[in-house]
C-alpha positions as CSV (number, residue, x, y, z in Angstrom):
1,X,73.3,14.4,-18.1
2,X,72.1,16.7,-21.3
3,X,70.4,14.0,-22.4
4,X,68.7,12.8,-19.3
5,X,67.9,16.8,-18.9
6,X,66.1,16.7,-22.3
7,X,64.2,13.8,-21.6
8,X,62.9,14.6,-18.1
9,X,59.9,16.4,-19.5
10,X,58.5,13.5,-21.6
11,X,58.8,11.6,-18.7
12,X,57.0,13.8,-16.9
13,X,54.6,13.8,-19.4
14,X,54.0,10.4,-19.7
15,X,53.8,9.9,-15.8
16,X,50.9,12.8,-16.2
17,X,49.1,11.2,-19.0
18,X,48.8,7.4,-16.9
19,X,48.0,9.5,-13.8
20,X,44.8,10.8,-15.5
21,X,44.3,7.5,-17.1
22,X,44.3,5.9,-13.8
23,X,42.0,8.8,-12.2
24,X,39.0,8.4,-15.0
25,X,39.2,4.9,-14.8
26,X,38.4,5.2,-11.0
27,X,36.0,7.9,-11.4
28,X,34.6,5.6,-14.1
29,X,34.4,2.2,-11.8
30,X,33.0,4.6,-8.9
31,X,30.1,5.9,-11.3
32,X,29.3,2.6,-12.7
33,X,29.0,1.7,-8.7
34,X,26.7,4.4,-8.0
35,X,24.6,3.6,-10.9
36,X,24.0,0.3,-9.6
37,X,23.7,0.9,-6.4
38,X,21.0,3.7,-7.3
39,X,17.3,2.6,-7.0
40,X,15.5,2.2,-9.5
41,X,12.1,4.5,-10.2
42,X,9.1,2.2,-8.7
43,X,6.6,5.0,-8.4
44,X,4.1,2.3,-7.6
45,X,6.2,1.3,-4.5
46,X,8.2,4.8,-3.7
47,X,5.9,7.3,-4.2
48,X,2.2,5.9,-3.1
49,X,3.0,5.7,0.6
50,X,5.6,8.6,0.7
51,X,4.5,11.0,3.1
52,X,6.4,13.7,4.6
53,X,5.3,12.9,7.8
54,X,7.3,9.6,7.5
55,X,9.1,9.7,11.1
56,X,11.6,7.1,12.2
57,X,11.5,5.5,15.3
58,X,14.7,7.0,17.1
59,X,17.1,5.3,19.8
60,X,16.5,7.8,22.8
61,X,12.6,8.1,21.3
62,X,12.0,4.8,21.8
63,X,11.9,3.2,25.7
64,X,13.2,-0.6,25.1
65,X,12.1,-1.6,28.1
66,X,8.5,-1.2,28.3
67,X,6.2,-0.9,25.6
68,X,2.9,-0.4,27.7
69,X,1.9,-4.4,27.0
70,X,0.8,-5.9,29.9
71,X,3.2,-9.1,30.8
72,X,0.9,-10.5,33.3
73,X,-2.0,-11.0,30.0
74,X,-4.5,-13.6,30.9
75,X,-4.4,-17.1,28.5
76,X,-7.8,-18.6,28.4
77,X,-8.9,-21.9,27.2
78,X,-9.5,-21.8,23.6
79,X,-12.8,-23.7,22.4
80,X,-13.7,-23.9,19.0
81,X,-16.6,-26.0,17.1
82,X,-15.0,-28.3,15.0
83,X,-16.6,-29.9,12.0
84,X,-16.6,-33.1,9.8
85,X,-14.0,-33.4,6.9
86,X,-17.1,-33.5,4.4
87,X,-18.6,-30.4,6.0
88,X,-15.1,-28.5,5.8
89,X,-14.7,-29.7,2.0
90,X,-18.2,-28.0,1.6
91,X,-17.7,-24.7,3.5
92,X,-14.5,-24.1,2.0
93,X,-15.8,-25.0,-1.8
94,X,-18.9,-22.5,-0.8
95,X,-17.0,-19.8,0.5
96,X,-14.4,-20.3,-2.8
97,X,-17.4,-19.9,-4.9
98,X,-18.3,-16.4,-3.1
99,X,-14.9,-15.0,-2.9
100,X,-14.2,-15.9,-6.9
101,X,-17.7,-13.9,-7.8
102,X,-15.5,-10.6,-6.2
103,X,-14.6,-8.1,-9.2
104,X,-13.2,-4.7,-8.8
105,X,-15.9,-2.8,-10.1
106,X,-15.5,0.7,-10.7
107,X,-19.4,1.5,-11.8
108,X,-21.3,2.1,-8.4
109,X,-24.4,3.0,-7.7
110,X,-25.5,6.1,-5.4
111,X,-27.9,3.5,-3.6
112,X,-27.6,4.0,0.1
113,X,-26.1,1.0,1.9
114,X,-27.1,0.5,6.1
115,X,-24.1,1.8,8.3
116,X,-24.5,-1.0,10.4
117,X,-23.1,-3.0,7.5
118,X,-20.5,-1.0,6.7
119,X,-19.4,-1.2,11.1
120,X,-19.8,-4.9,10.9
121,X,-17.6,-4.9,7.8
122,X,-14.8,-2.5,9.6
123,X,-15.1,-4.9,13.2
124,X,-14.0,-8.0,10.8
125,X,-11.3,-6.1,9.5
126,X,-10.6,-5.1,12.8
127,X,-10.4,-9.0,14.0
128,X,-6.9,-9.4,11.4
129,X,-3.7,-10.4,13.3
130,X,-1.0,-7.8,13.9
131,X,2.6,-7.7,15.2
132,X,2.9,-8.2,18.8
133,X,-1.1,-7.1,18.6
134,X,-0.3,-3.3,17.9
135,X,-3.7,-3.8,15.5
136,X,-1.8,-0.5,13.4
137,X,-4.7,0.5,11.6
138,X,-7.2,3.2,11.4
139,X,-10.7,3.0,9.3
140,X,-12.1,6.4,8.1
141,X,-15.4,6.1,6.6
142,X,-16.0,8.8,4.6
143,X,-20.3,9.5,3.5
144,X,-20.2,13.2,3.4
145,X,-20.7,14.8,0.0
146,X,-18.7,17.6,0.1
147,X,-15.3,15.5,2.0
148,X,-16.0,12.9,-0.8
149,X,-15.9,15.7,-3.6
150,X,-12.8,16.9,-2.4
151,X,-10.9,13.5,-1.9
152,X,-11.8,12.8,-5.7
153,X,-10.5,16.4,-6.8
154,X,-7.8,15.3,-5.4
155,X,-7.6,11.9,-6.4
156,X,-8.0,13.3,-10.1
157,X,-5.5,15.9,-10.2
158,X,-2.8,13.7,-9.1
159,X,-4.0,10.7,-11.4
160,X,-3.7,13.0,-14.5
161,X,-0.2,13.6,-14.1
162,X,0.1,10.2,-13.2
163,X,-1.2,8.7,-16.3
164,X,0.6,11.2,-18.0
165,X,4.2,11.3,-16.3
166,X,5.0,9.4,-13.8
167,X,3.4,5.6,-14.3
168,X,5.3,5.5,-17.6
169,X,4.5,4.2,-20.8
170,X,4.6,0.4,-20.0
171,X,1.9,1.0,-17.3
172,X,-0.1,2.9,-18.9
173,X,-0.3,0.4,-21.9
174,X,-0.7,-2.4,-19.4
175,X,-4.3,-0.6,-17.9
176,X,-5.2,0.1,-21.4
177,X,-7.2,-3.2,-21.6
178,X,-8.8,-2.8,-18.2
179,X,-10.2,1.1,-19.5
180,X,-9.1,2.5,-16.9
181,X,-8.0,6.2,-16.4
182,X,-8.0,9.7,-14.0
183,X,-11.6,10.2,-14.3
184,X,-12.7,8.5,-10.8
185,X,-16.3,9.1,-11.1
186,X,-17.1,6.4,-8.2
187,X,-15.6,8.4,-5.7
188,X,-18.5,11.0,-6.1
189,X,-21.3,8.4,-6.0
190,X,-20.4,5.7,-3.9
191,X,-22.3,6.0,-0.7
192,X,-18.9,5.4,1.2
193,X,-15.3,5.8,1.1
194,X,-13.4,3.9,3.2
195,X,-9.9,4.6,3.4
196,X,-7.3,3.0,5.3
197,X,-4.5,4.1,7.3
198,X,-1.4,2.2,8.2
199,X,-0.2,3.6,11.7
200,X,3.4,3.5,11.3
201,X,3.8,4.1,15.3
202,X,1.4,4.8,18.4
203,X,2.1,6.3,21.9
204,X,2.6,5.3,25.0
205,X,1.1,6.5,28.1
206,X,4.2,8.0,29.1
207,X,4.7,10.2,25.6
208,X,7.0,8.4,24.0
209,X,6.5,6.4,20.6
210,X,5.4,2.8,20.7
211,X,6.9,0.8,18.0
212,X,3.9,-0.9,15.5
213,X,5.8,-3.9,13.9
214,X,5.0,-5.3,10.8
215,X,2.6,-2.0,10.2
216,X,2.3,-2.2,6.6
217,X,1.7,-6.1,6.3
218,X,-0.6,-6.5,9.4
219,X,-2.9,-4.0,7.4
220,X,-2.1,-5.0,4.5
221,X,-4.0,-8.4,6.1
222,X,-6.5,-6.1,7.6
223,X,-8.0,-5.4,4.6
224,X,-8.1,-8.6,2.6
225,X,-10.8,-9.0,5.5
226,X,-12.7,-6.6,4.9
227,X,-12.3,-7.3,0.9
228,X,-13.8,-10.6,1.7
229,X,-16.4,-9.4,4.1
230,X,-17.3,-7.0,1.9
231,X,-18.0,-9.7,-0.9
232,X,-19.9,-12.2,2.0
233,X,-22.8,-9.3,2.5
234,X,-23.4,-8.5,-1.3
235,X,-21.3,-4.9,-1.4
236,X,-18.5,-4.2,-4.1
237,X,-15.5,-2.2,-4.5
238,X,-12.3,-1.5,-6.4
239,X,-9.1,-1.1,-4.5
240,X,-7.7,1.9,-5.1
241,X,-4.3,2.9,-4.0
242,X,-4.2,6.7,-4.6
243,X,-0.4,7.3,-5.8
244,X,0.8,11.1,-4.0
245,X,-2.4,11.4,-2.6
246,X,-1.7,10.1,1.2
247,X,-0.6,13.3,2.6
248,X,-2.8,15.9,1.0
249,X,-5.7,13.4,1.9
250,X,-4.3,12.8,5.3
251,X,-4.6,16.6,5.8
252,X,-7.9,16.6,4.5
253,X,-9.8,14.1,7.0
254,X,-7.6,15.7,10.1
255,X,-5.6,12.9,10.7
256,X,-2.5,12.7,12.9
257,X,1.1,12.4,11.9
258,X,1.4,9.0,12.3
259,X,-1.0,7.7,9.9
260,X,-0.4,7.0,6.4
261,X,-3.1,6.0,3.6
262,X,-2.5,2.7,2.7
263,X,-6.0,2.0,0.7
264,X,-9.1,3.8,-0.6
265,X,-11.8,1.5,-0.8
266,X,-15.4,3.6,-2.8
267,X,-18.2,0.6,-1.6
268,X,-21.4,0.3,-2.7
269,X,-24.0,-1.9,-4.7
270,X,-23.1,-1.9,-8.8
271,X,-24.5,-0.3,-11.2
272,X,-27.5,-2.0,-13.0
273,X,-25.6,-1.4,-16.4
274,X,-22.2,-2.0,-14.8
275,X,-19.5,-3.7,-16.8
276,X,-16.0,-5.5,-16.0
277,X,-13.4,-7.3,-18.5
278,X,-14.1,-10.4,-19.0
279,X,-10.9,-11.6,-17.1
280,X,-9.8,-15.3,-15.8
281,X,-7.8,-16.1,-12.5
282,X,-4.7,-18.2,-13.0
283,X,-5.6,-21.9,-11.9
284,X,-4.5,-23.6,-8.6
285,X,-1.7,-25.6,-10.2
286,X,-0.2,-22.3,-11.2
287,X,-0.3,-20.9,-7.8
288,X,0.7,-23.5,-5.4
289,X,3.5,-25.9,-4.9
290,X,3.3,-28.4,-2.9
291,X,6.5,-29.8,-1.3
């Protein structure tokens, strides 16, 4: 019993030591859990269309049974012209060739540009397709001096610290080749900005929020029309996705909560002594499979 007695205290000991052996090896496991299931940093895809005006569609917001579509929506014959195989070989070879002279160019000149180009530009945009035709997107053309100052003071405050702390040394070396940097000097002599807004939700007639599915991707279609339309009358740009620069922007042109900058698109004619790197487009075998 003495001996027993004498012992009980390295047993307890022990039994304390394997406790806490067991309790950091849990708390271990647990972080190494965390840590994995923690995001990575994709500033590019996190922080460009953060926006504290980022509202989720909520259950008793949201009025599952009507959605202010009409059900009885007429369906018309569809009649299209139809061409020749050798004619569509030819238009789609012709409008390959015009789509592969489009370069981002970020040397524009101040030369004024016709707004009726620039609305028949936005009305092709406008014809994309869009979930359950929502059409989610908002066009803000932007030809004011002073407004186009301000988005590039802006634009360039936030790009600075961008290129210096947030993008990261790997992206930074990647755009080293293309010369780019903060200094946004397009954005000042461009004779438009046109900036696009993803409209994460509408309303309904009856005040409550009207779901806009597939947003972000039917926009995201949106404007590659209006990159090619651009090309098709003679105008150039270089998209420009303005990383923390939505909501202060957003504020700036007056627009509502629901809106988001997607894109900011300076167009305009080049610069006679504009310059782009002399870069190649990977060739079709390298971007198509065929099953």
């Amino acid at each position: 019993m003495a001996l027993f007695s004498s012992l009980t205290p390295v047993f307890m000991a022990i039994i304390c030591i394997l406790i806490g052996v067991m309790l950091k090896k849990t708390n271990g496991e647990k972080e190494k859990r965390e840590t994995k299931s923690k995001p990575l940093s994709r500033p590019w895809v996190d922080e460009d269309l953060k926006d504290g005006t980022d509202h989720h569609l909520e259950e008793e917001e949201v009025d599952e049974e009507w959605q202010g579509v009409d059900e009885n929506v007429a369906h018309v014959p569809f009649f299209v012209e139809r061409y020749s195989e050798a004619e569509m070989i030819k238009r789609s070879q012709m409008f390959y060739e015009l789509l592969n002279k489009r370069r981002s160019v970020r040397f524009l000149s101040d030369e004024p540009v016709p707004r009726e180009i620039i609305d028949n530009v936005i009305k092709t945009a406008g014809t994309s397709p869009s979930g359950a035709h929502t059409e989610p997107w908002t066009f803000v053309v932007v030809q004011d001096p002073y407004l186009k100052r301000k988005i590039r003071a802006i634009v360039e405050e936030e790009e600075e610290i961008n290129y210096k702390r947030r993008m990261g040394d790997r992206w930074v070396n990647d755009l080293k080749r293309l010369r780019t940097n903060w200094i946004k000097e397009y954005l000042d002599t461009a004779p438009y900005l046109i900036l696009i807004f993803k409209q994460v939700y509408g309303w309904l007639p009856n005040g409550k929020k009207k779901t806009h599915y597939y947003n972000e991707i039917s926009v995201s279609i949106a404007c590659g029309i209006l990159l090619a339309a651009l090309q098709n009358v003679g105008l150039y740009t270089v998209t420009s996705t303005p990383l923390n620069c939505g909501p202060q922007i957003r504020v700036l042109l007056q627009r509502p909560a629901n809106e988001k900058l997607l894109l900011l698109l300076p167009v305009g004619y080049p610069k006679k002594d504009a310059t782009v790197p002399a870069l190649t487009r990977k060739p079709l075998e390298d971007i198509m499979v065929v099953m």
